[in-house]
Each structure stands twice: as structure tokens, then as C-alpha cells.
C-alpha positions in Angstrom: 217.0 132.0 209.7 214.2 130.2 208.0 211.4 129.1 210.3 210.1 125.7 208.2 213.2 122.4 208.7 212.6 119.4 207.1 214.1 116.5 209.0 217.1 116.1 206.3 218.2 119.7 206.8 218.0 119.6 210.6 220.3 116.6 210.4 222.9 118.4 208.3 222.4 121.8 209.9 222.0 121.0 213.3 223.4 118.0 214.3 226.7 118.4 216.8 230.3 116.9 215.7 232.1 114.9 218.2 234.3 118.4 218.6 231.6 120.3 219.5 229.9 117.4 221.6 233.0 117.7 223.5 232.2 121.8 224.5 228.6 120.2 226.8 230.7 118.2 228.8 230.7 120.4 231.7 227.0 121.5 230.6 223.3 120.4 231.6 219.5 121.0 231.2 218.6 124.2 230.4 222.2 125.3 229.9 223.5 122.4 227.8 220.5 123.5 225.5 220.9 126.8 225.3 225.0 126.3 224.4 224.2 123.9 221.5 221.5 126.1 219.9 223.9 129.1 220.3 226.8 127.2 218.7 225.1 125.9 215.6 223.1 129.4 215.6 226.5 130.9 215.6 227.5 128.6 213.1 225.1 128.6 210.5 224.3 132.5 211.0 227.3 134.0 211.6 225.9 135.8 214.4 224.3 135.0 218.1 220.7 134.6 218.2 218.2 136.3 220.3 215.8 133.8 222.1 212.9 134.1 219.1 215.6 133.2 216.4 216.1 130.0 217.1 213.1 127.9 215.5 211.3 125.5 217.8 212.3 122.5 215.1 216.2 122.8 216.2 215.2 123.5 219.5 213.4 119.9 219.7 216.0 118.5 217.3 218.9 119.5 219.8 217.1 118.7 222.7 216.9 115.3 221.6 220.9 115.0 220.9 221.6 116.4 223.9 219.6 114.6 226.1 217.6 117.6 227.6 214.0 117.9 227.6 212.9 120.8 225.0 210.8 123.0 227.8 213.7 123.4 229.7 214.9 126.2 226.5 212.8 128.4 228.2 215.1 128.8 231.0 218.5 129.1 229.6 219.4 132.6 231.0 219.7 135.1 227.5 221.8 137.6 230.1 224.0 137.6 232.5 227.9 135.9 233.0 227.1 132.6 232.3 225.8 133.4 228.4 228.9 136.0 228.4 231.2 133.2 228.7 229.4 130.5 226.2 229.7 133.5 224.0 233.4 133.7 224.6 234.1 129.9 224.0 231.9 130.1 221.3 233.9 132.4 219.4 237.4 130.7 220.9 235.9 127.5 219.5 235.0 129.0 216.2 238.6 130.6 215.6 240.0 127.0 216.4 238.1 124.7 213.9 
């Protein structure tokens, strides 16, 4: 994953469909966050990311679609249930689209 996004490219890279938009409902702060980045990570990579893979220009990108202040990424929990299960509708929600 490159490091260096040009506004343009975090638009078309990063920027969540009204499906997806759909999968935060239930979802907020540091959580809501986290889910996005994971989704388009997933998306775009093919793979989950590890904390340090995601660049900090999505992560401020994504925090302002989602309405979640950018710091808060710190705190979105990298084990545990809860990512287990925004793994698991990650992947349900990639077989589906």
C-alpha cells in the first residue's frame, strides 16, 4: 500500500458507497473508523491490514466521511471479538457485492 495519496486518488480509493455506508450504521468513534479503513483496506488490498498499513492520509480522509475525529484510530481495538466479527462481515459483504 503506497504511503503518498493525492486528494483525487483518496476520493476514488477511499471514499464509501452508499452500500457500504450502510455496514457503519450500528458503528461509532473509534469503531466506526476502524470498520471503514478495514473495508476499503480489504478492498483495495485484498487482504486485512495491520494497524501501520493503513496510511494516516485515508485515515484523515475516512475520518472525515465518517464523521469521527481521526485520533480516535488509535483506539480501535486490532484484537479481540469485536475486530473478529468486522472481519467476518467484511468478507460476507465482499462475497455479496
Amino acid at each position: 500500500m503506497r504511503r503518498e495519496w493525492e486528494l483525487e486518488d483518496l476520493i476514488e480509493c477511499w471514499t464509501l458507497d452508499e452500500a457500504e455506508a450502510e455496514l457503519l450504521a450500528n458503528k461509532s468513534g473509534a469503531t466506526r473508523l476502524g470498520f471503514a479503513l478495514m473495508l476499503k483496506y480489504f478492498e483495495l488490498e485484498g487482504r486485512f491490514p495491520r494497524r501501520e498499513d493503513v496510511p494516516k492520509a485515508a485515515v484523515d480522509y475516512m475520518a472525515g466521511q465518517v464523521k469521527v475525529d481521526a485520533a480516535l484510530f488509535a483506539e480501535y481495538r486490532w484484537s479481540g471479538s469485536t475486530i473478529e466479527y468486522h472481519r467476518a462481515q467484511i468478507r460476507r459483504f465482499s462475497r455479496l457485492s
